[in-house]
VEXDREN-2710 file (C-alpha; in Angstrom, 1 decimal):
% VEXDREN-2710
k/r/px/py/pz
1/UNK/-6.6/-3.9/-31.0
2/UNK/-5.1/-6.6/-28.9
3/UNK/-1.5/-7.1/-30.3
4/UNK/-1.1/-10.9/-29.8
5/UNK/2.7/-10.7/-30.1
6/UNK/2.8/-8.5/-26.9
7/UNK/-0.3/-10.2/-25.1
8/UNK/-1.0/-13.6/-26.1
9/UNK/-1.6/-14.8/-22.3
10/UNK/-4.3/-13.5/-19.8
11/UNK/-3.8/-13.2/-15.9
12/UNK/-7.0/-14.9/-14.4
13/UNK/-7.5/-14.4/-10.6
14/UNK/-9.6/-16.9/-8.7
15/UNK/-11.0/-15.7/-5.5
16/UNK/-12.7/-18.5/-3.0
17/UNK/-12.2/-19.2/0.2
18/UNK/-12.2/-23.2/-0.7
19/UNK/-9.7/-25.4/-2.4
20/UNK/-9.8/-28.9/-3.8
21/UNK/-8.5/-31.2/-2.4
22/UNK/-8.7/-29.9/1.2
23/UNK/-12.5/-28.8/1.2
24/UNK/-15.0/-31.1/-1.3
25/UNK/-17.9/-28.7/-2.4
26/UNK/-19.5/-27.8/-6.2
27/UNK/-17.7/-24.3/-5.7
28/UNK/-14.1/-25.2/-5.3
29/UNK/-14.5/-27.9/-7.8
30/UNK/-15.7/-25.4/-10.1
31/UNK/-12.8/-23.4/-9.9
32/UNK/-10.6/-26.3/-9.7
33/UNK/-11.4/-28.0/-12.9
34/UNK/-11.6/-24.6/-14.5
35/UNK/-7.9/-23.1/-13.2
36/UNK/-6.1/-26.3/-14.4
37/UNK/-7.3/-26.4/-17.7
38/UNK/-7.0/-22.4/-18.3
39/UNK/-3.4/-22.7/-17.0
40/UNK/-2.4/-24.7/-20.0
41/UNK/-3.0/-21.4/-22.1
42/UNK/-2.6/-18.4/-19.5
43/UNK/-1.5/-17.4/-16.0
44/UNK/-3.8/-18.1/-13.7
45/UNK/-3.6/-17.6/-9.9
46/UNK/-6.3/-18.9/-7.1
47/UNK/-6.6/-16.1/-3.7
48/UNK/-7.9/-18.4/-1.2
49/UNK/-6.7/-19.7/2.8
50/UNK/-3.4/-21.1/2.9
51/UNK/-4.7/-24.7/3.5
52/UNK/-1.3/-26.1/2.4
53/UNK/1.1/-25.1/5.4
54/UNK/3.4/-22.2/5.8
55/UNK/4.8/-20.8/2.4
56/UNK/2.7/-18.3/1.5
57/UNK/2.5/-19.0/-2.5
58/UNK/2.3/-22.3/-4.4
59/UNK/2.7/-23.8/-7.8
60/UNK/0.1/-26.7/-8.6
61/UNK/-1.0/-28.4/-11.6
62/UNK/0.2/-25.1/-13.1
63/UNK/-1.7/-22.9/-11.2
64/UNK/-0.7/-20.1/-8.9
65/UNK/-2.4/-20.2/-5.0
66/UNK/-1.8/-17.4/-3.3
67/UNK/-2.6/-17.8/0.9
68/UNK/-4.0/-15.2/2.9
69/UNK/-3.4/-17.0/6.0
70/UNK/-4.4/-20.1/8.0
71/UNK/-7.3/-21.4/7.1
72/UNK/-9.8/-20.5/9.7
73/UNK/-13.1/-23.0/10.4
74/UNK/-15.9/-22.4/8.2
75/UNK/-19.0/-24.0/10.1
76/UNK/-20.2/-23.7/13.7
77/UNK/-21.5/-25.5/16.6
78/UNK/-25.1/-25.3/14.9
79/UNK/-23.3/-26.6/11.3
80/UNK/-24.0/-23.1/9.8
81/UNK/-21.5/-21.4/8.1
82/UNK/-19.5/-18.7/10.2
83/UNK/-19.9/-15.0/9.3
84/UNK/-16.5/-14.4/11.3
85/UNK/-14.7/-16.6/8.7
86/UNK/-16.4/-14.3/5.9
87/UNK/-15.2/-11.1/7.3
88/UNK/-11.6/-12.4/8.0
89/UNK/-11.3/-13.4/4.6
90/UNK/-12.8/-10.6/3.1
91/UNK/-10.6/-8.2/5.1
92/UNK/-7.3/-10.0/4.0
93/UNK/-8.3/-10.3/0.3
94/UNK/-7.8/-7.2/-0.9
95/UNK/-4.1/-6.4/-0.5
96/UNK/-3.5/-9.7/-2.1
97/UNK/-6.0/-9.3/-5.1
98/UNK/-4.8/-5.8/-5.3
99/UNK/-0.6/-7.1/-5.9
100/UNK/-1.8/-9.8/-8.3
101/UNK/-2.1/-7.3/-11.3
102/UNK/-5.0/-9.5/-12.9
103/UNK/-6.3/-8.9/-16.6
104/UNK/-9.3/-10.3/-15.1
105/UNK/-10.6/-11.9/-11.4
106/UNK/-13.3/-14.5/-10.9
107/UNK/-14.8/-14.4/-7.8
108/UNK/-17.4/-16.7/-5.9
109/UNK/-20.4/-14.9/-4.9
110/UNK/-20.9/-16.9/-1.8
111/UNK/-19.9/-16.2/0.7
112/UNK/-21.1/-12.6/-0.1
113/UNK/-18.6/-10.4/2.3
114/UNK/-15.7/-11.5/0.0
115/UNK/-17.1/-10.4/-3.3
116/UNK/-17.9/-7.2/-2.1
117/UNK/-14.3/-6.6/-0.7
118/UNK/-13.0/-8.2/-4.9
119/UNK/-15.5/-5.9/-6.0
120/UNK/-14.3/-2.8/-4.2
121/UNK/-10.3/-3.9/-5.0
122/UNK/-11.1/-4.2/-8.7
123/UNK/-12.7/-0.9/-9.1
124/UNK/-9.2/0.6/-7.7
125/UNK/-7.4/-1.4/-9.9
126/UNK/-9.3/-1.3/-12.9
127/UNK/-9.9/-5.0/-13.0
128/UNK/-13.0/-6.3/-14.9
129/UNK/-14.4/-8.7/-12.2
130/UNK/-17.0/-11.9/-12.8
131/UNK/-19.0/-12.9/-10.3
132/UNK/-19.9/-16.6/-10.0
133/UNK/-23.2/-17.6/-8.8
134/UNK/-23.3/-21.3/-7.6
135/UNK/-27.5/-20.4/-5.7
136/UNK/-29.2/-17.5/-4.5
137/UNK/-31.3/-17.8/-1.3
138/UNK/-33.6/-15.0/-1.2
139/UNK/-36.1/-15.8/1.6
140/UNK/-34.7/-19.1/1.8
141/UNK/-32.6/-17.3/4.5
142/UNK/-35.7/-17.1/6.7
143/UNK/-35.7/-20.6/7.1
144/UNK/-32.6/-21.4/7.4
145/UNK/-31.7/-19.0/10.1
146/UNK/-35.1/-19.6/12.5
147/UNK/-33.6/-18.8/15.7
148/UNK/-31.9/-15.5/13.8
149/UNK/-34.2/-13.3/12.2
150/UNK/-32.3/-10.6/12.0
151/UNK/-29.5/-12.3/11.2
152/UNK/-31.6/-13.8/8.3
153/UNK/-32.8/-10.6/7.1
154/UNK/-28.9/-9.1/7.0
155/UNK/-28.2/-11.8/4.9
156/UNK/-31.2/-11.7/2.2
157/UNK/-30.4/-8.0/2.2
158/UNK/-26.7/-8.5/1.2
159/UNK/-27.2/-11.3/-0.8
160/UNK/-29.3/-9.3/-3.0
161/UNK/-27.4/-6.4/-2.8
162/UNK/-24.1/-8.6/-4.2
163/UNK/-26.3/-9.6/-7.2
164/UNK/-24.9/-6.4/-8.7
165/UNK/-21.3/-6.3/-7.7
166/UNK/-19.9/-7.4/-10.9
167/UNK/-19.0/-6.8/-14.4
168/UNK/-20.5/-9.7/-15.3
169/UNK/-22.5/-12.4/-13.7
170/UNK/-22.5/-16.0/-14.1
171/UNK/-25.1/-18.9/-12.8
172/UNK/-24.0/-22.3/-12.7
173/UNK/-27.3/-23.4/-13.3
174/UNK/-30.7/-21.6/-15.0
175/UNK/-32.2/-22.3/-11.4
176/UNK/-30.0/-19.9/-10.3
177/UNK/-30.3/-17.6/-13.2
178/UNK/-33.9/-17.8/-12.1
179/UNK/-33.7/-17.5/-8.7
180/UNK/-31.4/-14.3/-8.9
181/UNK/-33.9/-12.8/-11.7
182/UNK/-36.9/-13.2/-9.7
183/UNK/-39.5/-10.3/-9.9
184/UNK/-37.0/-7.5/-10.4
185/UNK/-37.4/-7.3/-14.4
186/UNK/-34.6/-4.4/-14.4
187/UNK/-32.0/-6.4/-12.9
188/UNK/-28.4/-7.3/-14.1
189/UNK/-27.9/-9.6/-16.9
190/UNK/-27.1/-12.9/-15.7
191/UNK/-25.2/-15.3/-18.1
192/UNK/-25.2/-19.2/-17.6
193/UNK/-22.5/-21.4/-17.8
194/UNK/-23.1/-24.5/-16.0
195/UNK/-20.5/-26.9/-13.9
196/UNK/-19.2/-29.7/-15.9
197/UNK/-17.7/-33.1/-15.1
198/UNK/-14.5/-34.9/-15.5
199/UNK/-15.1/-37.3/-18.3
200/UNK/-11.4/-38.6/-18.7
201/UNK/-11.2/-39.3/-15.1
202/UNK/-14.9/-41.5/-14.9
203/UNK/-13.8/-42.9/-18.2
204/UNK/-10.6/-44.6/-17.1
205/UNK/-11.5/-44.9/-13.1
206/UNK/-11.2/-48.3/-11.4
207/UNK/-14.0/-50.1/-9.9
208/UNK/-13.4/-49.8/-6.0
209/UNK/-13.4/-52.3/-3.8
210/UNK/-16.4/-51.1/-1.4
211/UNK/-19.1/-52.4/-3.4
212/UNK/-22.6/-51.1/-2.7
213/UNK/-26.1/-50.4/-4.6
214/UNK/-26.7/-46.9/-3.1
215/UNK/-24.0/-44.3/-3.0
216/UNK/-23.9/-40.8/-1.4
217/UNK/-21.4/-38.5/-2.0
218/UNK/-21.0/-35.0/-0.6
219/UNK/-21.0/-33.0/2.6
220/UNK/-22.5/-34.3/6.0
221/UNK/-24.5/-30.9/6.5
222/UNK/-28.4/-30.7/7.7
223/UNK/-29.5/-29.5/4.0
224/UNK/-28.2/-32.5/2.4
225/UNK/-31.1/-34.8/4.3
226/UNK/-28.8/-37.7/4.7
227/UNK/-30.8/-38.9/6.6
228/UNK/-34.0/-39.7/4.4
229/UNK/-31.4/-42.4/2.6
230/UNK/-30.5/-44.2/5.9
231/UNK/-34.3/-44.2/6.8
232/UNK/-34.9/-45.5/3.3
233/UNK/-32.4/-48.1/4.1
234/UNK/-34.0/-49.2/6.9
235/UNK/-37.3/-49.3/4.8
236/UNK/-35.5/-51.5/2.1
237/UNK/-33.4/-53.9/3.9
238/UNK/-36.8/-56.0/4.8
239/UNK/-37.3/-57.0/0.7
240/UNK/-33.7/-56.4/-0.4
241/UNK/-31.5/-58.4/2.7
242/UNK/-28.0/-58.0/0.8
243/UNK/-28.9/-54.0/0.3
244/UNK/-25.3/-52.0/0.9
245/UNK/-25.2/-48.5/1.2
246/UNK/-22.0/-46.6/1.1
247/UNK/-22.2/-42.5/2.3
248/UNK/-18.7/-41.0/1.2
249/UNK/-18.0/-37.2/2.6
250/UNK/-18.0/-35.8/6.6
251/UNK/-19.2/-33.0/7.9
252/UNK/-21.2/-31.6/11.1
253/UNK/-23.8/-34.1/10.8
254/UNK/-21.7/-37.1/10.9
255/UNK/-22.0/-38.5/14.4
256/UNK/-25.7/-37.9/14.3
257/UNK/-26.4/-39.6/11.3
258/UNK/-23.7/-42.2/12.5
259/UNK/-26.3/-42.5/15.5
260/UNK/-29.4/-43.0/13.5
261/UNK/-28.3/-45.5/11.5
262/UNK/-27.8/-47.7/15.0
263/UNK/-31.0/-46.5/16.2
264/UNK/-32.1/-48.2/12.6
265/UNK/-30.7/-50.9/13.3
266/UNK/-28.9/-50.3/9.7
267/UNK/-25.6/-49.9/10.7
268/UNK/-23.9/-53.7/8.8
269/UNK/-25.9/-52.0/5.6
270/UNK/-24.5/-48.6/5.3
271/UNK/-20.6/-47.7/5.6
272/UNK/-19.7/-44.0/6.3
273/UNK/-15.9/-43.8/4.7
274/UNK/-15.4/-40.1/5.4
275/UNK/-14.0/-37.8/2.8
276/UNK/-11.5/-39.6/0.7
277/UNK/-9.4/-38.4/-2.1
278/UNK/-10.7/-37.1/-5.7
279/UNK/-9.1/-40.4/-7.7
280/UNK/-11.3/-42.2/-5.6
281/UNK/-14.7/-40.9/-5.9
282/UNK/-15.3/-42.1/-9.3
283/UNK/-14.1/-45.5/-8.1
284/UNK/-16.4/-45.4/-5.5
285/UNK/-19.6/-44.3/-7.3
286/UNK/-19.0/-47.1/-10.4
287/UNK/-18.7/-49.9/-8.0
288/UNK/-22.1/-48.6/-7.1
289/UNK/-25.5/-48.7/-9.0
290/UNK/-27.3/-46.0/-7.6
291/UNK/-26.5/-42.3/-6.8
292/UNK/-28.8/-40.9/-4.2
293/UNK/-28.9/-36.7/-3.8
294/UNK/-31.9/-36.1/-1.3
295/UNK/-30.4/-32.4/-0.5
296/UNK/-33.1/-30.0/0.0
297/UNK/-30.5/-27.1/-1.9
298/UNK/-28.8/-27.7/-4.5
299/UNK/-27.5/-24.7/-6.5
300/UNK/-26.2/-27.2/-9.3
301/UNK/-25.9/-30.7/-8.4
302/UNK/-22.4/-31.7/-9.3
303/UNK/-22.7/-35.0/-8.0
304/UNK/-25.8/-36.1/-10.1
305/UNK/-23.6/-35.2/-13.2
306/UNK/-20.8/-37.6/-12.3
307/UNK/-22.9/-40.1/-11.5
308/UNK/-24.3/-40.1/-14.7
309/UNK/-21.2/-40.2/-15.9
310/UNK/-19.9/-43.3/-14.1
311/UNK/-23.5/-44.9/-15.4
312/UNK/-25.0/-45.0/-12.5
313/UNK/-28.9/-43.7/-11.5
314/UNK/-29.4/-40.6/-10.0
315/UNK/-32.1/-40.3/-7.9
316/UNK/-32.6/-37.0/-6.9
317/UNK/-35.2/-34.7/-4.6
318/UNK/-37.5/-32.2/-5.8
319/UNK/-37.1/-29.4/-3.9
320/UNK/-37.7/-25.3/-4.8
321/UNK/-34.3/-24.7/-3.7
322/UNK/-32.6/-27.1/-5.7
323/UNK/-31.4/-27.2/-8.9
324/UNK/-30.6/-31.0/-9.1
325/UNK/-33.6/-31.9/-10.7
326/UNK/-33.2/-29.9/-14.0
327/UNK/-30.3/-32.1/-14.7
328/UNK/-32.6/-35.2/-15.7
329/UNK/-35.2/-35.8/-17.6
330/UNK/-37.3/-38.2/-14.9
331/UNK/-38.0/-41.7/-16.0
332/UNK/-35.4/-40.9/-18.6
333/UNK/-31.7/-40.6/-17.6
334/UNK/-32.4/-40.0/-13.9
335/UNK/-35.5/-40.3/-11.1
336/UNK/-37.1/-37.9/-9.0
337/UNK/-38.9/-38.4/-5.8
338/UNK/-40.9/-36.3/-3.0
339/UNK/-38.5/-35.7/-0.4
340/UNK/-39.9/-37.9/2.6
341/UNK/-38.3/-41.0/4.0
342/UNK/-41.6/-43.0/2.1
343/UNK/-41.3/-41.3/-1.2
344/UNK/-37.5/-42.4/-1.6
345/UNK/-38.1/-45.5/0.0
346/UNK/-40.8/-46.0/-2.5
347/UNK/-38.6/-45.2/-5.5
348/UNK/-35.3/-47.3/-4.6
349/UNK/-38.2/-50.1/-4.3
350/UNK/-39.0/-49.8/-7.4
351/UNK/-35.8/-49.3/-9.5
352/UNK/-33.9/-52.0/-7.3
353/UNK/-36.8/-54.5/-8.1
354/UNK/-36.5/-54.0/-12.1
355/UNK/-33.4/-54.7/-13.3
356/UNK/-34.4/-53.7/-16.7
357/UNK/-35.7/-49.9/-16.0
358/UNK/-32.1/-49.9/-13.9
359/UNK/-29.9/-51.1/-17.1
360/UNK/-31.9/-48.2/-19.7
361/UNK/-31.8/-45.5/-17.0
362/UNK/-28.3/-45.9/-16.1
363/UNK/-27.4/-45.9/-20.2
364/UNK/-29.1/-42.7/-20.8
365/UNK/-27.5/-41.4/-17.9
366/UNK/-24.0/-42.1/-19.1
367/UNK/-25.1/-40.3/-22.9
368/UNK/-26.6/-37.3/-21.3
369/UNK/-23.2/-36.6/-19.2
370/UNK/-21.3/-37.1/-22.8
371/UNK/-22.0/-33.6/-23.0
372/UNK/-21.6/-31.9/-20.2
373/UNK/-17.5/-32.1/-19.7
374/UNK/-15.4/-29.4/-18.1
375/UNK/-13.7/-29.0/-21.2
376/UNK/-16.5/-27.2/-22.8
377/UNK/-17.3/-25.3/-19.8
378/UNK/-13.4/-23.8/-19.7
379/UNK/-13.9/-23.1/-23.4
380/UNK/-17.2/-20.9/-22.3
381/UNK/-15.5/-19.1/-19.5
382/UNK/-12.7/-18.0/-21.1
383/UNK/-14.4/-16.5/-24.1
384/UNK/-16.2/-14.5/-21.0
385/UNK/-12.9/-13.5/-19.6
386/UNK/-11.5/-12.4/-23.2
387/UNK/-14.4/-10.4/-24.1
388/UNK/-14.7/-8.6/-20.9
389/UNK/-10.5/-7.6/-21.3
390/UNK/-11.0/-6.7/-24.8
391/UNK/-14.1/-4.4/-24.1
392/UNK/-11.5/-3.0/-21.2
393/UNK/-8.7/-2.8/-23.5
394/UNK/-10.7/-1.1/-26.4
395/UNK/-11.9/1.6/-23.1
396/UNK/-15.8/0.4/-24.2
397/UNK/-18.5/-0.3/-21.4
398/UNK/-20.4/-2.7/-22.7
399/UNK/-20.0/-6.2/-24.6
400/UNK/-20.6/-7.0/-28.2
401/UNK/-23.9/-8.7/-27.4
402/UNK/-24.6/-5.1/-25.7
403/UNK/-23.0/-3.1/-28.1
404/UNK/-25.4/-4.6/-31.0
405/UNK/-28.4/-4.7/-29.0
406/UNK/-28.0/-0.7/-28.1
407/UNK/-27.5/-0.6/-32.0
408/UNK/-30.8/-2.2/-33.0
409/UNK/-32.8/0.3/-31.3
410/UNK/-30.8/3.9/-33.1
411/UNK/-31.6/2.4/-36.5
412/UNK/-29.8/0.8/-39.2
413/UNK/-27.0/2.7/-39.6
414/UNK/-25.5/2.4/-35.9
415/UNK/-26.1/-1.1/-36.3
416/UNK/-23.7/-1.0/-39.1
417/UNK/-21.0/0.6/-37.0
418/UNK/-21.5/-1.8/-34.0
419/UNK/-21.4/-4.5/-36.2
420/UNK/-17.8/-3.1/-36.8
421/UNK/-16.9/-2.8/-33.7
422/UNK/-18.3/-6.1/-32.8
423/UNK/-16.1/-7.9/-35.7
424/UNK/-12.9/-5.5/-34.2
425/UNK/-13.6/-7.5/-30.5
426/UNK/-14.0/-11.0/-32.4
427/UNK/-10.7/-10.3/-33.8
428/UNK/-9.2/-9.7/-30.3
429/UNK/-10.4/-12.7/-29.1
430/UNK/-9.3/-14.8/-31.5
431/UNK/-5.6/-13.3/-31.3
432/UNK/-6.1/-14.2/-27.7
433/UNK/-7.5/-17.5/-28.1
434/UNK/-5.2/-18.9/-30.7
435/UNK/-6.2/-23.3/-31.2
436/UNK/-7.4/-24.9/-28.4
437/UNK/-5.9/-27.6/-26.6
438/UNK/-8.7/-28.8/-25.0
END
């Protein structure tokens, strides 16, 4: 039994190789918003490049980063990301991981090279390790490396290799859950706990000065399809004059959307302002009315939840690779639409023309984010975390879920002594839990 007198804390290892605020994905938010909430109730550390200049470990917002050196670029002159930067970081990880002495390490699954390396470190150090699942490609890889086949086939090969280099595996979305699933019936369990959102920091955020109707937020990478909104834009300005478009985030495909816009001739109408800091996102998106995510890949769709959260419309893709549309209910608290320049075009129309539809959509939108905050979603993870120490602590294999399903199927009376068992592991959690403060 966990003694809680002894070990009421738990050391929680984060591995990426992004960090808020210096990089802006779902990933590192993920971990972000997760870490500083944990860190009110245990010691929690992130492994990741040392972003923030020389010293080599820093304290913030109660959270440990540890550096593994300069941070090293992660995209190429064809904005795909670098397998160089995976293998430096994978090869530097595990000395670090291994000095940490984590109860338990979190690692991103993506880029795969890196979990492989946590995974191999843990199993010397007798760490349980989780691996976090933000997408899963599969043959998507095909397609998105055209010009390198083999390359492409590598990857889908690793990738699904990785989907068993874990003790326990978390999606972010049931897309993924899906995706990683797919036809292989006796694969690894896979566990969802979905991103969140910030619902103090929408709540009490400021309406920003750059007013516009349409609002963009995330990386300038060929995936997103910025550039169906700006050709949208240039479809709308005709019946809406006064439209004002605002694309927040940079990237590899700035200059070249930058471009098409003034090929448009919608360059007055839509306002690149880079990457700016995270106080001022949610300022940004509620002096907006419409959130538009026409990314062809989406492994979650952070963006469409805080939207909904500062009350504004998400109008989102549909795409087999993305996992943004599951997070509305269409016509409800959110819109989807075919992913061509004529079917957004055709759906702004619409919802810009009724203010009505706008008001009830953007309403629902609000109430459906009510419940996903990252509060919750820390809550989720760490009961993961605790039951994966105590089933290390009590020297057992397998969770309590596990433990009781392998029961079931010997017959009543083993189901009896795994239902003891089970109660003995509740116990350790809650000594490790204690009342939460969040």
């Amino acid at each position: 039994m966990i003694d809680p007198g002894t070990s009421p804390r738990l050391r929680i290892a984060f591995v990426y190789d992004a960090l808020i605020p210096y990089c802006s994905g779902g990933a590192e938010r993920r971990f972000h918003e997760l870490a500083i909430r944990l860190a009110e109730r245990h010691d929690v550390h992130h492994v990741t490049w040392r972003f923030w200049g020389d010293e080599p470990t820093i304290v913030r917002d109660g959270v440990t980063l540890h550096g593994i050196g300069a941070p090293r670029g992660f995209y190429g002159s064809d904005g795909k990301r670098t397998i160089r930067e995976a293998v430096e970081f994978a090869a530097r990880l595990p000395s670090v991981l291994a000095r940490l002495g984590a109860d338990v390490v979190d690692a991103s699954a993506t880029p795969f090279l890196p979990l492989y390396a946590a995974w191999a470190t843990t199993r010397a150090t007798r760490t349980p390790l989780v691996a976090t699942w933000h997408e899963f490609w599969g043959d998507h890889w095909l397609d998105y490396l055209p010009d390198r086949p083999v390359v492409a086939r590598a990857a889908r090969f690793v990738e699904g290799g990785a989907r068993r280099v874990a003790d326990r595996r978390i999606a972010v979305s049931p897309f993924t859950a899906r995706r990683m699933a797919g036809r292989d019936a006796d694969g690894p369990g896979i566990e969802v706990v979905a991103n969140g959102v910030d619902l103090a920091a929408m709540s009490v955020a400021t309406v920003d000065d750059q007013r516009s109707d349409l609002i963009y937020v995330g990386r300038l990478i060929d995936e997103k399809r910025v550039d169906l909104l700006i050709r949208a834009v240039a479809g709308l300005v005709g019946r809406f004059p006064e439209l004002r478009c605002v694309i927040v985030g940079d990237g590899p495909e700035r200059a070249a959307l930058g471009s098409l816009a003034v090929e448009l001739g919608v360059d007055e109408q839509v306002t690149f302002v880079g990457r700016v800091s995270d106080e001022r996102v949610p300022s940004l998106m509620r002096a907006s009315r419409v959130l538009v995510l026409p990314s062809e890949r989406e492994g979650y769709g952070i963006t469409v939840v805080e939207g909904q959260a500062c009350g504004l419309v998400p109008v989102v893709a549909a795409s087999p690779m993305s996992a943004a549309p599951d997070l509305i209910s269409d016509g409800v608290d959110g819109l989807v639409f075919d992913p061509s320049p004529t079917g957004l075009t055709s759906v702004l129309a619409d919802l810009l023309a009724d203010a009505r539809s706008l008001k009830r959509i953007a309403r629902a939108a609000r109430a459906t984010a009510e419940g996903r905050g990252w509060d919750s979603r820390a809550l989720e993870m760490e009961r993961v975390y605790i039951d994966l120490v105590a089933e290390r602590r009590l020297a057992g294999p397998k969770s309590s879920r596990a433990i009781m399903r392998r029961a079931r199927l010997a017959g009543p009376a083993a189901v009896a002594g795994a239902a003891e068992l089970r109660s003995e592991i509740a116990s350790d959690h809650a000594a490790l839990l204690g009342e939460p403060r969040w």
